[in-house]
C-alpha positions, -999 to 999 in steps of 0.1 A, spaced: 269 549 -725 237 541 -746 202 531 -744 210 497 -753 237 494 -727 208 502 -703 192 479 -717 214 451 -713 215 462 -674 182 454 -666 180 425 -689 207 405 -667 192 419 -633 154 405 -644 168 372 -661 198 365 -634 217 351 -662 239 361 -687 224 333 -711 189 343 -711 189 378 -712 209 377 -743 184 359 -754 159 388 -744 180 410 -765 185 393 -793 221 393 -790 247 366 -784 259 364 -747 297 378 -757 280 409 -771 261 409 -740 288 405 -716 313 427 -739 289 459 -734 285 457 -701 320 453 -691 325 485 -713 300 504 -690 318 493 -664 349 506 -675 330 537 -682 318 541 -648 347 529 -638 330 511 -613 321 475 -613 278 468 -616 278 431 -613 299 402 -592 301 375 -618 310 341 -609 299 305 -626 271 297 -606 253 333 -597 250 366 -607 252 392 -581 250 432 -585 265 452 -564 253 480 -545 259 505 -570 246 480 -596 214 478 -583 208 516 -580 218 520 -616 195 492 -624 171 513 -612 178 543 -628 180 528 -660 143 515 -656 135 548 -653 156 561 -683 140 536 -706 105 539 -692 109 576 -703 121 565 -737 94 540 -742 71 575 -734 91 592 -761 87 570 -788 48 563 -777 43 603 -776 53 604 -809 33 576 -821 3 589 -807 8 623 -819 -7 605 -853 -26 583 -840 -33 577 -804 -45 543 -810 -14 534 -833 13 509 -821 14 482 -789 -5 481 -758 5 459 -733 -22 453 -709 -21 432 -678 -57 410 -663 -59 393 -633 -66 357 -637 -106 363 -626 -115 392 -648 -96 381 -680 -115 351 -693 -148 367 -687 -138 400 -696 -120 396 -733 -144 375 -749 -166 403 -747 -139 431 -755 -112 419 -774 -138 419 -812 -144 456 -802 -113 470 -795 -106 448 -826 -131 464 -846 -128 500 -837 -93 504 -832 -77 484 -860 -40 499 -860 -38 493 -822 -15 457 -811 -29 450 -782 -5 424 -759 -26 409 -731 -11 391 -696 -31 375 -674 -15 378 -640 -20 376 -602 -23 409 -588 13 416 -570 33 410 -603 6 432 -623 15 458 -597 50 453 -602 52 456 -639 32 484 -644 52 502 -621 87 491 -641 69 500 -671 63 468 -686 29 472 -691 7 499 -697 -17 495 -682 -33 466 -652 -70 459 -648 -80 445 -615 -105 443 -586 -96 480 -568 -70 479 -540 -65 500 -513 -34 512 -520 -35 523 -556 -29 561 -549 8 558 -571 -15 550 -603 -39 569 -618 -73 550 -615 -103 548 -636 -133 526 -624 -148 502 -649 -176 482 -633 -188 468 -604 -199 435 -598 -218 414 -576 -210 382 -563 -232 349 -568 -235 316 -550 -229 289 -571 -239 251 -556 -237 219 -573 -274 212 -589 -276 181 -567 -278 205 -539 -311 217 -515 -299 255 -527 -305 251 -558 -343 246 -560 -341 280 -543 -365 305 -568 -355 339 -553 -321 358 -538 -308 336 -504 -296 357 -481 -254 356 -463 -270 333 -438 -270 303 -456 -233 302 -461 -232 299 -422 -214 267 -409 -209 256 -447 -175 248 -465 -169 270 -493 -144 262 -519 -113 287 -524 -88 302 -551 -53 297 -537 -34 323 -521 -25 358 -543 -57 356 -558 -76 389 -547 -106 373 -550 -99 347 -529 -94 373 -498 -126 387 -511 -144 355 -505 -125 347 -474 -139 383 -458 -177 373 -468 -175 339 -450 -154 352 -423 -189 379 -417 -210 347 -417 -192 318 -398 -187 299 -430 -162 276 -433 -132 278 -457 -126 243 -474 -94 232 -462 -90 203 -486 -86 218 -519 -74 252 -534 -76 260 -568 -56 277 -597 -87 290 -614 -121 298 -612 -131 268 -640 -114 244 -620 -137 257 -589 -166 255 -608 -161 223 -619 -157 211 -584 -189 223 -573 -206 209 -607 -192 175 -591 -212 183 -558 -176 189 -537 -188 218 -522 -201 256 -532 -181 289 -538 -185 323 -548 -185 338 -580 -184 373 -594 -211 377 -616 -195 380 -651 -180 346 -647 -219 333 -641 -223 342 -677 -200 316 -695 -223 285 -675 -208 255 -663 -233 222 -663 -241 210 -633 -236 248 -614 -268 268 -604 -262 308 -598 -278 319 -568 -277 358 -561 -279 372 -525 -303 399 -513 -290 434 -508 -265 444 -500 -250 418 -523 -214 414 -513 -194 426 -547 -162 440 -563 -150 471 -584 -130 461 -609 -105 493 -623 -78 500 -649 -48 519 -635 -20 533 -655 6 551 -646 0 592 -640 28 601 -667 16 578 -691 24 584 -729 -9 561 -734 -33 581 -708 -52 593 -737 -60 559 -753 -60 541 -723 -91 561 -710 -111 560 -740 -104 518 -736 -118 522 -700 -146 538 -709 -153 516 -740 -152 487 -712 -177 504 -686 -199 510 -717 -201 473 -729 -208 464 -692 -232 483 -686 -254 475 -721 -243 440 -714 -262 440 -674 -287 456 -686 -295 432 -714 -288 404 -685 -318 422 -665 -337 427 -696 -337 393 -703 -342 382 -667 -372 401 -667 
């Protein structure tokens, strides 16, 4: 048994196909398939039911599946620990976003990691929250950042920002001569455009018009916050934004802010506790909560 046979192993379990996760590995599917049936042989056990239309693991199969994620997770630390030993910015990062942080977000930190940590790869994956969650925990990715959750007490955590949420209303509407914060209240008994479901910021929105008696907008659920935006620039309705996203501007949107307490979001990294990248990964957190900060206060500075 090797690390490669391993590696094989979970390949076919996360491709369901011989074909393609030869294809993962670089290998033809012979080699593939030759390996395997080796480790079977091994074990003297067989891992997977093969026929010509599925591939099915057996009991056994799947809890050495698992077992093998955890032996080359622990590799992966290995060769990482060494690297960092030298450097702890040297080598790849791979780093998941969800899908309403990560347009806003890299623009603004992407030239700085860039700049100040030149012998770091950074691999980036913008992701809905469930299969961040999932990956970081099989150890394909190093690290996730996201709005916080609830149940994040397997990871280690380290807050980045927190941001409020805005109103934003087509500029054709009576809202948007508004001069000053609007209070919850005007949301009440209006339709408010949504994210579609597995979007954490769409249950965030859901909660804040549920508190109101607004209306969710049955008709149309979008796949991103642009195409949202754009709606509401056409006059199809208003939604609600988290306040980095106000600052890329979409023609035809006005921004409102609510008076306190503004409803908002804390947006955090989380790694794993054991992490051969804990080092690094922290001092790329704090770089982030350091950029926000400068940039809200230049925001306010600016406003004033």
């Amino acid at each position: 048994m090797n690390i490669r046979d391993l590696q094989y192993l979970v390949a076919v379990h996360d491709m369901n196909n011989f074909s393609k996760a030869a294809e993962r590995c670089y290998v033809s599917q012979p080699t593939l398939s030759g390996q395997l049936k080796k480790l079977e042989e091994e074990l003297n056990a067989p891992l997977i039911e093969r026929s010509t239309r599925q591939v099915l693991f057996t009991a056994l199969g799947e809890q050495i599946v698992e077992m093998a994620r955890d032996v080359l997770l622990t590799v992966d630390n290995i060769r990482a620990a060494a690297k960092s030993s030298h450097d702890p910015f040297a080598g790849e990062f791979h780093i998941g976003l969800i899908p309403t942080v990560g347009p806003f977000l890299l623009p603004i930190l992407m030239p700085v990691l860039a700049r100040d940590f030149p012998n770091a790869q950074i691999y980036l994956y913008e992701l809905q929250t469930r299969e961040l969650t999932q990956k970081l925990t099989k150890g394909e990715l190093d690290a996730v950042i996201l709005a916080k959750l609830d149940t994040s007490v397997s990871f280690y955590e380290m807050p980045l920002y927190q941001e409020s949420m805005k109103l934003a209303v087509s500029d054709q509407d009576e809202l948007a001569k508004c001069k000053t914060a609007v209070g919850l209240q005007v949301l009440k008994e209006r339709s408010v455009l949504m994210l579609e479901d597995g979007h954490c910021l769409r249950d965030q929105a859901l909660s804040v018009c549920t508190s109101v008696g607004a209306l969710q907008d049955m008709r149309f659920k979008a796949t991103s916050m642009d195409t949202l935006l754009h709606m509401v620039a056409n006059g199809s309705g208003m939604t609600l934004i988290p306040e980095l996203a106000c600052n890329r501007g979409t023609e035809g949107v006005t921004y409102l802010s609510f008076v306190d307490p503004q409803p908002s979001r804390e947006i955090v990294m989380l790694m794993r506790k054991q992490s051969a990248r804990k080092q690094a990964l922290e001092v790329i957190a704090n770089r982030i909560t350091d950029l926000l900060s400068s940039d809200q206060s230049g925001a306010q500075e600016h406003a004033a």
